[in-house]
mmCIF file as gemmi writes it, N, C-alpha and C atoms, coordinates in Angstrom:
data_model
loop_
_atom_site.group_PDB
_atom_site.id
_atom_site.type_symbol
_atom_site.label_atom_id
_atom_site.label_alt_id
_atom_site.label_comp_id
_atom_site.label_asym_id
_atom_site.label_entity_id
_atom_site.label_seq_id
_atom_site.pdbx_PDB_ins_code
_atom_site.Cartn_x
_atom_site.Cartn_y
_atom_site.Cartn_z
_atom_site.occupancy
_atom_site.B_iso_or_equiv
_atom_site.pdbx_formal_charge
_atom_site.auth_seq_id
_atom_site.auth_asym_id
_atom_site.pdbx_PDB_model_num
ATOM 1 N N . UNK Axp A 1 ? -16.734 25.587 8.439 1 0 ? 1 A 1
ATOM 2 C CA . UNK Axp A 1 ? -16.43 24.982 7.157 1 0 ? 1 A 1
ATOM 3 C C . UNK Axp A 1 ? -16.914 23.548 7.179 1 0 ? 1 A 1
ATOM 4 N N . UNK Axp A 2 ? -17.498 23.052 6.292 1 0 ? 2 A 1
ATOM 5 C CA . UNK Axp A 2 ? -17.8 21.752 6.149 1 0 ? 2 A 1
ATOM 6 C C . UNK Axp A 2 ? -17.251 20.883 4.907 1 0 ? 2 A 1
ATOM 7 N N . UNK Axp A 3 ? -16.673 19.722 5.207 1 0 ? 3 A 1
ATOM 8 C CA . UNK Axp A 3 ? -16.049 18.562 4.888 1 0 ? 3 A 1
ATOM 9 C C . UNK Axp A 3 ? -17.008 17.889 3.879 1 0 ? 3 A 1
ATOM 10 N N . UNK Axp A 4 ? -16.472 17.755 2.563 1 0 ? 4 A 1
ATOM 11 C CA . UNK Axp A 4 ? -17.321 16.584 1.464 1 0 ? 4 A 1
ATOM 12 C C . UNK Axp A 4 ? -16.583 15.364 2.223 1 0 ? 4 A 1
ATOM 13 N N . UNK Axp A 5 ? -17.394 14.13 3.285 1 0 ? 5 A 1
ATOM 14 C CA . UNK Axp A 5 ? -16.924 13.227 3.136 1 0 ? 5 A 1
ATOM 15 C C . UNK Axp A 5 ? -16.336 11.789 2.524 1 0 ? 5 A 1
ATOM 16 N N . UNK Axp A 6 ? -16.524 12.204 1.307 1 0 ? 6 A 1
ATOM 17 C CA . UNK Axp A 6 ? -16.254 11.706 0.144 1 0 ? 6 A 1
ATOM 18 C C . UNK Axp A 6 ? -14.662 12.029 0.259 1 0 ? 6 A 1
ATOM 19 N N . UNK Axp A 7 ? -13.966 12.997 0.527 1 0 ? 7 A 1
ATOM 20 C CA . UNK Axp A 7 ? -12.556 13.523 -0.007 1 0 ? 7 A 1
ATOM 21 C C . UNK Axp A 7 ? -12.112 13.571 1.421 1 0 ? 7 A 1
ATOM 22 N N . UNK Axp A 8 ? -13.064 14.383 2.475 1 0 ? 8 A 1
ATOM 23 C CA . UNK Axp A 8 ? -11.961 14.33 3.658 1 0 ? 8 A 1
ATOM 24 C C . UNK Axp A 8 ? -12.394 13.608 4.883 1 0 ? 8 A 1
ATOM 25 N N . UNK Axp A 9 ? -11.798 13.24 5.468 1 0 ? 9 A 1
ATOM 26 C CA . UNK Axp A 9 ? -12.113 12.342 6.709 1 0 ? 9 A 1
ATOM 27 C C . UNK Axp A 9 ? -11.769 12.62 7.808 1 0 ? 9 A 1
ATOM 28 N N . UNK Axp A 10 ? -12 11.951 8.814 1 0 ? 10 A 1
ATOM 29 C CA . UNK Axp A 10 ? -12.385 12.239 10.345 1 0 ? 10 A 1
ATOM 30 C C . UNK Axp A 10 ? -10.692 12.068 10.647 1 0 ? 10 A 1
ATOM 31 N N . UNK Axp A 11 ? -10.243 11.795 11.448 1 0 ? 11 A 1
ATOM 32 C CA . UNK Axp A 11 ? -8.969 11.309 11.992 1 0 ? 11 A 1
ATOM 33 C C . UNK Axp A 11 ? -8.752 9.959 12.432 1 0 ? 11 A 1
ATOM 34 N N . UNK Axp A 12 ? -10.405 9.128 12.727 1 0 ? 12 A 1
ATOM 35 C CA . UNK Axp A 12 ? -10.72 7.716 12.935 1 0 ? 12 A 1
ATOM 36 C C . UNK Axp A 12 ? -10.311 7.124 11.827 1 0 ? 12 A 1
ATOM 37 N N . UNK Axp A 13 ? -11.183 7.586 10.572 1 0 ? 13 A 1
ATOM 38 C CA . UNK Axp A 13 ? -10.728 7.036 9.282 1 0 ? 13 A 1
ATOM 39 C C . UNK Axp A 13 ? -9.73 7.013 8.915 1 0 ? 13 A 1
ATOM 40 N N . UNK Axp A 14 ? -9.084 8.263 9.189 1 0 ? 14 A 1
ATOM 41 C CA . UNK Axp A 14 ? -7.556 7.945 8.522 1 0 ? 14 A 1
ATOM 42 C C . UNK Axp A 14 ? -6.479 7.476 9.186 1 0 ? 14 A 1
ATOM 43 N N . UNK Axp A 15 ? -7.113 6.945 10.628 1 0 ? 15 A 1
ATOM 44 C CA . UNK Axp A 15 ? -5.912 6.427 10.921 1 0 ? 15 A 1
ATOM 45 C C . UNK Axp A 15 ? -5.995 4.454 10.866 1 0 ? 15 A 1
ATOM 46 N N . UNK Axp A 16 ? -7.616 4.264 10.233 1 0 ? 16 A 1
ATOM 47 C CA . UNK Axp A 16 ? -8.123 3.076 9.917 1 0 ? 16 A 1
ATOM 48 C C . UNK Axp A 16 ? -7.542 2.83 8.477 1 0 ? 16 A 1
ATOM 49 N N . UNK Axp A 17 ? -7.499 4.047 7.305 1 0 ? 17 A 1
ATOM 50 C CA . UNK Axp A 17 ? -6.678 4.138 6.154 1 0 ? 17 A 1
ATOM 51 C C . UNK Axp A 17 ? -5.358 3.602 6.679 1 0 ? 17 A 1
ATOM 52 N N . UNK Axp A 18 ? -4.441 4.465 7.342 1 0 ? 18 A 1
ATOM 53 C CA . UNK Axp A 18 ? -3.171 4.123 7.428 1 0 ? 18 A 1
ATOM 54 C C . UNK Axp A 18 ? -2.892 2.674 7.619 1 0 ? 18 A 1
ATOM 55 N N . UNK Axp A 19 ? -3.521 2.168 8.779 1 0 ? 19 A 1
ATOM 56 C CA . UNK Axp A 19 ? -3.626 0.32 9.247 1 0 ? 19 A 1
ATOM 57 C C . UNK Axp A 19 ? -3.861 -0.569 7.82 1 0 ? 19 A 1
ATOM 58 N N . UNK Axp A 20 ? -4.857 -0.069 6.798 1 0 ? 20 A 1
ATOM 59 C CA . UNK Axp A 20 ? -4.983 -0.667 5.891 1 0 ? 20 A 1
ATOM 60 C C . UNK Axp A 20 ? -4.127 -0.779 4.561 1 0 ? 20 A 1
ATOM 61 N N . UNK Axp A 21 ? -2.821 0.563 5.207 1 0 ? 21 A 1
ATOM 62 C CA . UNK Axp A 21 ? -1.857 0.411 3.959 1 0 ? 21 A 1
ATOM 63 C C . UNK Axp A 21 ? -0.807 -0.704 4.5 1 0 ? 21 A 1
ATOM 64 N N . UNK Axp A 22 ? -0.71 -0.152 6.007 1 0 ? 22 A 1
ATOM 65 C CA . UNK Axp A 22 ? 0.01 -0.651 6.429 1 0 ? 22 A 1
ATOM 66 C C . UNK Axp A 22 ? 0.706 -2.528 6.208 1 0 ? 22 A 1
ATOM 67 N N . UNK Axp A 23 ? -0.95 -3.06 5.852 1 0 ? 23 A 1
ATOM 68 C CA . UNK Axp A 23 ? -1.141 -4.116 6.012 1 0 ? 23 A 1
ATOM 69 C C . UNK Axp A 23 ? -0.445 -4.326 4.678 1 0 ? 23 A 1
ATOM 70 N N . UNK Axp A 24 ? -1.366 -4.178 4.069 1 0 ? 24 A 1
ATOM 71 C CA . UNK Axp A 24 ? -0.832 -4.079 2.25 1 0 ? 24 A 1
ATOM 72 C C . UNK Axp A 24 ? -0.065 -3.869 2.114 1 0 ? 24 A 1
ATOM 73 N N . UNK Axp A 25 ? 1.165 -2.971 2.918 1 0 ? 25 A 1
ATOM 74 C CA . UNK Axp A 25 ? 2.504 -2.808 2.922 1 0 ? 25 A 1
ATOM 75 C C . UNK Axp A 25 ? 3.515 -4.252 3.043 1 0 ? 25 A 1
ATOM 76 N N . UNK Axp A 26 ? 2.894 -4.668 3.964 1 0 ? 26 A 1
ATOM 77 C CA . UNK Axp A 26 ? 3.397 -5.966 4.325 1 0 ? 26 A 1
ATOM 78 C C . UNK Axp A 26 ? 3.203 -7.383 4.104 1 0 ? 26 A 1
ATOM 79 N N . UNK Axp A 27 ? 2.025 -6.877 3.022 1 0 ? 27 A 1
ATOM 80 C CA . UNK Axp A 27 ? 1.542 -8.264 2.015 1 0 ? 27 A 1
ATOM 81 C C . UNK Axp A 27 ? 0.734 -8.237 1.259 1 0 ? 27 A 1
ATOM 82 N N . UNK Axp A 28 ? 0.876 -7.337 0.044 1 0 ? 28 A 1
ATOM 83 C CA . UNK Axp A 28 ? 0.135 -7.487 -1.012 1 0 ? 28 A 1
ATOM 84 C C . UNK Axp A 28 ? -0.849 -7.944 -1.145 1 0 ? 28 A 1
ATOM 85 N N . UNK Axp A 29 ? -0.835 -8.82 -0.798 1 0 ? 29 A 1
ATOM 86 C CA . UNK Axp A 29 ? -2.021 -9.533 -0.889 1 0 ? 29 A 1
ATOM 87 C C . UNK Axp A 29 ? -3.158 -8.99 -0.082 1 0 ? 29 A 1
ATOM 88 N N . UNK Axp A 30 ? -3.077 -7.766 0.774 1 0 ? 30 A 1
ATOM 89 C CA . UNK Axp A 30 ? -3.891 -6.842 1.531 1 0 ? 30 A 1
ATOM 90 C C . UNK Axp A 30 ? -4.114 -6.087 0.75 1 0 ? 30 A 1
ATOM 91 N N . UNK Axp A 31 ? -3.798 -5.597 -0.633 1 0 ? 31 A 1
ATOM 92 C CA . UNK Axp A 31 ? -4.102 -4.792 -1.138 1 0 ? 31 A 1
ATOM 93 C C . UNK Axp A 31 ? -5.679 -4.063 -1.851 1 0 ? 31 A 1
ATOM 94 N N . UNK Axp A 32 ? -6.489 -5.53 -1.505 1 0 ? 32 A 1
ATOM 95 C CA . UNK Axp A 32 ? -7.781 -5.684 -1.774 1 0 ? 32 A 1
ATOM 96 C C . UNK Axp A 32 ? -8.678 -4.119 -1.236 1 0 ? 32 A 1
ATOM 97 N N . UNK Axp A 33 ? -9.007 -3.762 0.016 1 0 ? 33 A 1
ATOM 98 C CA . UNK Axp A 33 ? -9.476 -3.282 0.401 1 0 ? 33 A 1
ATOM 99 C C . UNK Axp A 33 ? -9.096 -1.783 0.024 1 0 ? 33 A 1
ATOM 100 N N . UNK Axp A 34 ? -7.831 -1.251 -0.672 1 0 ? 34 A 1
ATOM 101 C CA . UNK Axp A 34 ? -7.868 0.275 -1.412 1 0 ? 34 A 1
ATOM 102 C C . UNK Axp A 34 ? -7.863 -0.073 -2.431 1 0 ? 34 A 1
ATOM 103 N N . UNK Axp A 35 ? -8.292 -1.416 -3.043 1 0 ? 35 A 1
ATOM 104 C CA . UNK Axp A 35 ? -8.673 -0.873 -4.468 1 0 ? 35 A 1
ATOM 105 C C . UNK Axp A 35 ? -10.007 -0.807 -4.559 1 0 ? 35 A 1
ATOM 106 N N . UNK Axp A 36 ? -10.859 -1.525 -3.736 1 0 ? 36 A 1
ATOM 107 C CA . UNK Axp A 36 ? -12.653 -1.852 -3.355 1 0 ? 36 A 1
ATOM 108 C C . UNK Axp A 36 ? -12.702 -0.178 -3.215 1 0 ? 36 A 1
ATOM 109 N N . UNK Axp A 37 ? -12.213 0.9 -2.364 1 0 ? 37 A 1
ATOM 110 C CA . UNK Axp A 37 ? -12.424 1.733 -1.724 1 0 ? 37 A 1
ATOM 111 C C . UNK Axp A 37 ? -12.271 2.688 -3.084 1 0 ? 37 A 1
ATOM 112 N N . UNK Axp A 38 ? -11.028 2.381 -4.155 1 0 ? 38 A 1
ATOM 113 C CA . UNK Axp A 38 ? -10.672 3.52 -4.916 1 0 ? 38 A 1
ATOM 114 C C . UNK Axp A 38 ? -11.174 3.445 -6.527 1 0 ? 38 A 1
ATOM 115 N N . UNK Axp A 39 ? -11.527 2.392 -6.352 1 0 ? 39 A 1
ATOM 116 C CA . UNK Axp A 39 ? -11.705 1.83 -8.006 1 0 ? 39 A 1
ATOM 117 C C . UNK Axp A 39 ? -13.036 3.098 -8.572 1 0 ? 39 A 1
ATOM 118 N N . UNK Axp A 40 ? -13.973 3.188 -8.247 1 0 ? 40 A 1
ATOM 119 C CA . UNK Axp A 40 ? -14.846 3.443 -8.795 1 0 ? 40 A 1
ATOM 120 C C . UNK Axp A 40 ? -14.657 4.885 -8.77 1 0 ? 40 A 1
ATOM 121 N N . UNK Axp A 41 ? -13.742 5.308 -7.879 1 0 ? 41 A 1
ATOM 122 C CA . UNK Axp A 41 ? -13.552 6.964 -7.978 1 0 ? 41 A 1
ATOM 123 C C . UNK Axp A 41 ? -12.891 7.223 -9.215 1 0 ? 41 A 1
ATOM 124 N N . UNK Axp A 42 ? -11.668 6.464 -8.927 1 0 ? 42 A 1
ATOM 125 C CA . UNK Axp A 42 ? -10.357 6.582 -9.702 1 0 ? 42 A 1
ATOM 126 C C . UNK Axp A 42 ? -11.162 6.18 -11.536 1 0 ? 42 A 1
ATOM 127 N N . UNK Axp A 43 ? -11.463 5.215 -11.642 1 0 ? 43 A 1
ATOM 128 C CA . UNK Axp A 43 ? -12.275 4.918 -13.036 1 0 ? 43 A 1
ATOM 129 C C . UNK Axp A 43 ? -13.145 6.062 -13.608 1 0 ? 43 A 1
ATOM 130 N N . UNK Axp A 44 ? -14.014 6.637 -12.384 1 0 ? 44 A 1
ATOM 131 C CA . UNK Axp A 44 ? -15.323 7.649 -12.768 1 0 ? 44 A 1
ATOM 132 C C . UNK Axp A 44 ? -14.54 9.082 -13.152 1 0 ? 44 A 1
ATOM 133 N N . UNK Axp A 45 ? -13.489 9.273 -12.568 1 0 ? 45 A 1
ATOM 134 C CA . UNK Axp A 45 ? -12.745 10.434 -12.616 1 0 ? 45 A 1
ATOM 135 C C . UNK Axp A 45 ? -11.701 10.686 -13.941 1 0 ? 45 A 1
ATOM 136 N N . UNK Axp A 46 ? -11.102 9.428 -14.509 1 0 ? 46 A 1
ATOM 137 C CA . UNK Axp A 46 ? -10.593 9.205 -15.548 1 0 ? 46 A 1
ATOM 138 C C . UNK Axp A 46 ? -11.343 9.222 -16.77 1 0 ? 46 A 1
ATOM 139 N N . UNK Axp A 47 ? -12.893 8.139 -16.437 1 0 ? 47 A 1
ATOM 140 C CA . UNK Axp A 47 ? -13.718 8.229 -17.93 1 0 ? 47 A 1
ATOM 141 C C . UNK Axp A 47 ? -14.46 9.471 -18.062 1 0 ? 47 A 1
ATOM 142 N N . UNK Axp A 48 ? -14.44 10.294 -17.454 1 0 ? 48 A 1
ATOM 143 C CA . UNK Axp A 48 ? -15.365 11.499 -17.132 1 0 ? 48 A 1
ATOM 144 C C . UNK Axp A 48 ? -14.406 12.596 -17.782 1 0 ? 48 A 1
ATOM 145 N N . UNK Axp A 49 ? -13.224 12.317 -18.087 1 0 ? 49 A 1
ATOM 146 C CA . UNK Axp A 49 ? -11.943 13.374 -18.74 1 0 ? 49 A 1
ATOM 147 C C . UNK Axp A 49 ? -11.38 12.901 -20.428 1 0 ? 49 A 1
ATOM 148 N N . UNK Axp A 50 ? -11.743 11.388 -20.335 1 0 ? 50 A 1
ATOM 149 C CA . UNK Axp A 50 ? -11.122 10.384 -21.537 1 0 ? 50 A 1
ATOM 150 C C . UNK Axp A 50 ? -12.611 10.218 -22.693 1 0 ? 50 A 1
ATOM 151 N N . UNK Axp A 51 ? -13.695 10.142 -21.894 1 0 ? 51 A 1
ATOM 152 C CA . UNK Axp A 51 ? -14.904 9.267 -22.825 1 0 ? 51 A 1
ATOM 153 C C . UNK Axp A 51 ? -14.657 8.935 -23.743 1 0 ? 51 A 1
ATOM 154 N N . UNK Axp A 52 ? -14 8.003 -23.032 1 0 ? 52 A 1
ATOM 155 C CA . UNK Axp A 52 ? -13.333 6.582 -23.882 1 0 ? 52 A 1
ATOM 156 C C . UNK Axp A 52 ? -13.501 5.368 -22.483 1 0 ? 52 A 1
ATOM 157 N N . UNK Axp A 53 ? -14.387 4.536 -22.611 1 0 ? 53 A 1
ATOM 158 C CA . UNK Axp A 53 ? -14.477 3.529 -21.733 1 0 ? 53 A 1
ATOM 159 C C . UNK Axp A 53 ? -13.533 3.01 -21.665 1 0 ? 53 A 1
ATOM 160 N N . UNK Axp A 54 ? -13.093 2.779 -22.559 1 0 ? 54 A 1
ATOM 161 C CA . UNK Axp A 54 ? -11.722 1.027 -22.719 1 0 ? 54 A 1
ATOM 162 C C . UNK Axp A 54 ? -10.302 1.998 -22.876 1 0 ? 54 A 1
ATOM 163 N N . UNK Axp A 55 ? -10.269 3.556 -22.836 1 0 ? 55 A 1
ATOM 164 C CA . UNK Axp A 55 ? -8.847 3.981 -22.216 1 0 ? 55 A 1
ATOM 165 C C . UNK Axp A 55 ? -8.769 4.259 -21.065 1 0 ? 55 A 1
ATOM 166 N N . UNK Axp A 56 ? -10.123 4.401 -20.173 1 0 ? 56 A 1
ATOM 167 C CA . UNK Axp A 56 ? -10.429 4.972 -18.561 1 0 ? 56 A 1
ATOM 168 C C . UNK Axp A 56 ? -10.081 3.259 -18.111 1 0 ? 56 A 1
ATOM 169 N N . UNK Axp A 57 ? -10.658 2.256 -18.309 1 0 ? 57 A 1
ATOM 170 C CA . UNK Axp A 57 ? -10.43 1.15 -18.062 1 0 ? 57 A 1
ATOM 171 C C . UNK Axp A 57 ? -8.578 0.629 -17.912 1 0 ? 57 A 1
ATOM 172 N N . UNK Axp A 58 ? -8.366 0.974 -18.764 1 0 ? 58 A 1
ATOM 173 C CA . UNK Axp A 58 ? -6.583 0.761 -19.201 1 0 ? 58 A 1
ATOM 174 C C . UNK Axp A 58 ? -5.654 1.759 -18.597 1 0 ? 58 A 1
ATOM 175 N N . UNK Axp A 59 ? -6.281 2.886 -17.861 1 0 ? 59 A 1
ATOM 176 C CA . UNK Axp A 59 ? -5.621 3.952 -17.138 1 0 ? 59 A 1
ATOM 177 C C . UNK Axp A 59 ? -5.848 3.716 -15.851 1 0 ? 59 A 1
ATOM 178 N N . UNK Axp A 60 ? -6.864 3.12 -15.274 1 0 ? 60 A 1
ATOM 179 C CA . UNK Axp A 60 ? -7.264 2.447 -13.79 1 0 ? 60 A 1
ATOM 180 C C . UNK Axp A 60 ? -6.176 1.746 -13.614 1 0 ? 60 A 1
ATOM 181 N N . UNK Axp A 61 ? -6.448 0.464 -14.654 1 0 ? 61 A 1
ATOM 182 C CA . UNK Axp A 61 ? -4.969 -0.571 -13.934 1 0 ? 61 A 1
ATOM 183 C C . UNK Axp A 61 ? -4.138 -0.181 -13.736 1 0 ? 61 A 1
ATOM 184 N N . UNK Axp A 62 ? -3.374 1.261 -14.97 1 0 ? 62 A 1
ATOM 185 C CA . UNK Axp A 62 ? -2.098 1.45 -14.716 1 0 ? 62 A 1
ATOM 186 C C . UNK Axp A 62 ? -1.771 1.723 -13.082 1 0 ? 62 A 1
ATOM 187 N N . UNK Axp A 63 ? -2.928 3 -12.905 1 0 ? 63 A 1
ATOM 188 C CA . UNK Axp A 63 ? -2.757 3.679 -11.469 1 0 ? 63 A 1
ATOM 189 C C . UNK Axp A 63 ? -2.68 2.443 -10.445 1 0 ? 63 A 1
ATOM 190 N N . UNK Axp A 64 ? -3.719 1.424 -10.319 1 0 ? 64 A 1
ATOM 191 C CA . UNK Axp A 64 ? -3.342 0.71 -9.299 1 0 ? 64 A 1
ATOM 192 C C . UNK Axp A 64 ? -2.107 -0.307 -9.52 1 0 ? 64 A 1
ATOM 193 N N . UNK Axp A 65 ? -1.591 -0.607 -10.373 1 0 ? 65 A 1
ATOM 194 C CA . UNK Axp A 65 ? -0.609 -1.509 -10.572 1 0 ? 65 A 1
ATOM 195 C C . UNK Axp A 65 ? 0.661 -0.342 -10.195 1 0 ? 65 A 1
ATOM 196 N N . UNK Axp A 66 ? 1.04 1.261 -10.39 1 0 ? 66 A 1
ATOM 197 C CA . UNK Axp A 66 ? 2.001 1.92 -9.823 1 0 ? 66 A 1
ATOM 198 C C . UNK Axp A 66 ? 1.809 2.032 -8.59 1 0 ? 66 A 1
ATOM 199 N N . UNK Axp A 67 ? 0.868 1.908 -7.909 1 0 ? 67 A 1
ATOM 200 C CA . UNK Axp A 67 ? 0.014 2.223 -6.868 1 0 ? 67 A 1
ATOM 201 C C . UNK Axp A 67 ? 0.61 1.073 -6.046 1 0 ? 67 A 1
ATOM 202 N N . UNK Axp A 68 ? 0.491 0.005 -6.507 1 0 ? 68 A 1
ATOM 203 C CA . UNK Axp A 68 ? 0.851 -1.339 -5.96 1 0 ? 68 A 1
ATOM 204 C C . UNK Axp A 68 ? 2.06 -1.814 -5.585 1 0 ? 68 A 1
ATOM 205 N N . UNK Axp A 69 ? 2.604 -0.967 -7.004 1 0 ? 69 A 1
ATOM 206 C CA . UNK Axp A 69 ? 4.246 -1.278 -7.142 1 0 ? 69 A 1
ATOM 207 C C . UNK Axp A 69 ? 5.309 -0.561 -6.043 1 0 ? 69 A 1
ATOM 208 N N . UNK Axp A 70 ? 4.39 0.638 -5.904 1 0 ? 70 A 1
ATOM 209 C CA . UNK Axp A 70 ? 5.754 1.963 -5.281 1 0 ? 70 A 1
ATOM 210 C C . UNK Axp A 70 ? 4.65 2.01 -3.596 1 0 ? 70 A 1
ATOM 211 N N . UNK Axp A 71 ? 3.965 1.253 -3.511 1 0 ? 71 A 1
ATOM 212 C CA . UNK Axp A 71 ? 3.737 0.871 -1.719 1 0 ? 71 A 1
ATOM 213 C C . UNK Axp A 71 ? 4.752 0.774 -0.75 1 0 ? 71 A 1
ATOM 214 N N . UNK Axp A 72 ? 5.301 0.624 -0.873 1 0 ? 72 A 1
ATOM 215 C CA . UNK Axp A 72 ? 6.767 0.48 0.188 1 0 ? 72 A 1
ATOM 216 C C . UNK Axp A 72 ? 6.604 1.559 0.33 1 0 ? 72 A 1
ATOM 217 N N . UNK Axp A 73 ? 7.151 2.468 -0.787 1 0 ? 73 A 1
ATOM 218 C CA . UNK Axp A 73 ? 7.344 3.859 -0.58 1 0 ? 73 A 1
ATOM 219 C C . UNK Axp A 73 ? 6.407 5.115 0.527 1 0 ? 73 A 1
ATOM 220 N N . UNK Axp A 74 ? 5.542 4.352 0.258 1 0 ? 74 A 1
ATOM 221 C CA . UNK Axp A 74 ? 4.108 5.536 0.852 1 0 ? 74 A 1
ATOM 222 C C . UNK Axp A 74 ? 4.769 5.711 2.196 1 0 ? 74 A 1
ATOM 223 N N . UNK Axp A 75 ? 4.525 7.171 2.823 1 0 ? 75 A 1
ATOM 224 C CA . UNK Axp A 75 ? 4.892 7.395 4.401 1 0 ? 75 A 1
ATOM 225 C C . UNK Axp A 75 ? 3.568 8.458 4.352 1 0 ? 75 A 1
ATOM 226 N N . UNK Axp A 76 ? 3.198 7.688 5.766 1 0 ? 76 A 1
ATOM 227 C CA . UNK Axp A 76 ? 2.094 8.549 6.363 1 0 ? 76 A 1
ATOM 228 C C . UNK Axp A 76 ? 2.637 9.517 6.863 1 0 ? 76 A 1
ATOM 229 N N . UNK Axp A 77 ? 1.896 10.305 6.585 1 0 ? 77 A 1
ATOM 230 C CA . UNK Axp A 77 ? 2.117 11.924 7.034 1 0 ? 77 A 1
ATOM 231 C C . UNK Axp A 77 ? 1.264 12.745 7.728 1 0 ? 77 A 1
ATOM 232 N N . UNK Axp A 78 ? -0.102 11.955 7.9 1 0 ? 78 A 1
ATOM 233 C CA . UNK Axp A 78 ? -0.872 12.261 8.858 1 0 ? 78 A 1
ATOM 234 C C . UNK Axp A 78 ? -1.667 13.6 8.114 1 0 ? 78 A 1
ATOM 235 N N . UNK Axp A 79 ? -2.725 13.864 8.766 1 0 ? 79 A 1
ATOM 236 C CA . UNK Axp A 79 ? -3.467 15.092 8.027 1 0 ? 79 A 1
ATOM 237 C C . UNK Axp A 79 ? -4.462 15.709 9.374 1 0 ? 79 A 1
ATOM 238 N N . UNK Axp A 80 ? -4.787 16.688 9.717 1 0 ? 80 A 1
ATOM 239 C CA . UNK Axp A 80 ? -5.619 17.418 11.206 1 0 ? 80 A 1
ATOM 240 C C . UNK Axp A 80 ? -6.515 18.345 10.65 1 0 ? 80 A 1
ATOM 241 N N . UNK Axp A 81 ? -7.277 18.183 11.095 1 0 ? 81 A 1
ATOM 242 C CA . UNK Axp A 81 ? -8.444 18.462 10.102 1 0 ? 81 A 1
ATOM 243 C C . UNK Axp A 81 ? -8.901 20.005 11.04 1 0 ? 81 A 1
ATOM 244 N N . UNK Axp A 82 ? -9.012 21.372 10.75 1 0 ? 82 A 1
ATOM 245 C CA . UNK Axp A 82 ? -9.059 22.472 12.01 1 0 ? 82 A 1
ATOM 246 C C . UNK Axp A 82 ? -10.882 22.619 11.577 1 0 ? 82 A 1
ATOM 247 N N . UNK Axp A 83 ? -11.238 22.128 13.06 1 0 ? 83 A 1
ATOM 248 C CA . UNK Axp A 83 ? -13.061 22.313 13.069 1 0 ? 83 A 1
ATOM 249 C C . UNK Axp A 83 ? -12.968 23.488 13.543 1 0 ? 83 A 1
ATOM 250 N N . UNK Axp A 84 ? -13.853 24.732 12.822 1 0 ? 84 A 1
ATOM 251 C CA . UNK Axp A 84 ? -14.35 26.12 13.238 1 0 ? 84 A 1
ATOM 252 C C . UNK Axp A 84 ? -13.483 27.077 11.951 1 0 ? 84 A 1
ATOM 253 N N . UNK Axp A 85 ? -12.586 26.391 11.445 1 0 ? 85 A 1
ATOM 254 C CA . UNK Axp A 85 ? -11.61 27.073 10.351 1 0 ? 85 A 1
ATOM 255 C C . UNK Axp A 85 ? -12.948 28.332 9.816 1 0 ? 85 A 1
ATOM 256 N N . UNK Axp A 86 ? -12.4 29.211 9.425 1 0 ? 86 A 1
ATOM 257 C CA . UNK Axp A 86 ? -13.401 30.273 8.27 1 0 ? 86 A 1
ATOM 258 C C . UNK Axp A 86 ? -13.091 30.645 7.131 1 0 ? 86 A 1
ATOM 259 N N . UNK Axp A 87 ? -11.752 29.873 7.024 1 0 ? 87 A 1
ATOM 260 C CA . UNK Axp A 87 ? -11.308 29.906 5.361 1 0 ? 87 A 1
ATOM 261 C C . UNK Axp A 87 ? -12.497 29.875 4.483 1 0 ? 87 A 1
């Protein structure tokens, strides 16, 4: 089975993800680096359902501003990725 690395990642990455919430967990002001990482998905994926520029625009912020808000909350849960799967 092969991985779109776009959606799934190695176990390096995600445990380089986790460090980077982590951080942001503990000061907002870290929060820079998942929105650099998510913005253009999260936007392309919204205006691509809305085509409406300026409601895909106004639905981004929301997500990262809940996104921002309910951080505490997030618990890693880890993810194992099975190489040879035949699903």
């Amino acid at each position: 089975m092969s991985y779109n690395s776009r959606y799934h990642h190695t176990a390096v990455q995600l445990q380089e993800e986790h460090l980077i919430i982590e951080a942001a967990k503990a000061d907002p002001n870290n929060f820079a680096p998942l929105y650099d990482k998510y913005y253009k998905q999260i936007f392309g994926y919204l205006y691509q359902r809305m085509e409406d520029k300026d409601t895909a625009f106004d639905l981004t912020s929301q997500v990262f501003l809940k996104a921002l808000t309910n951080l505490s909350k997030y618990e890693f849960k880890g993810f194992h990725l099975q190489v040879g799967c035949t699903e």
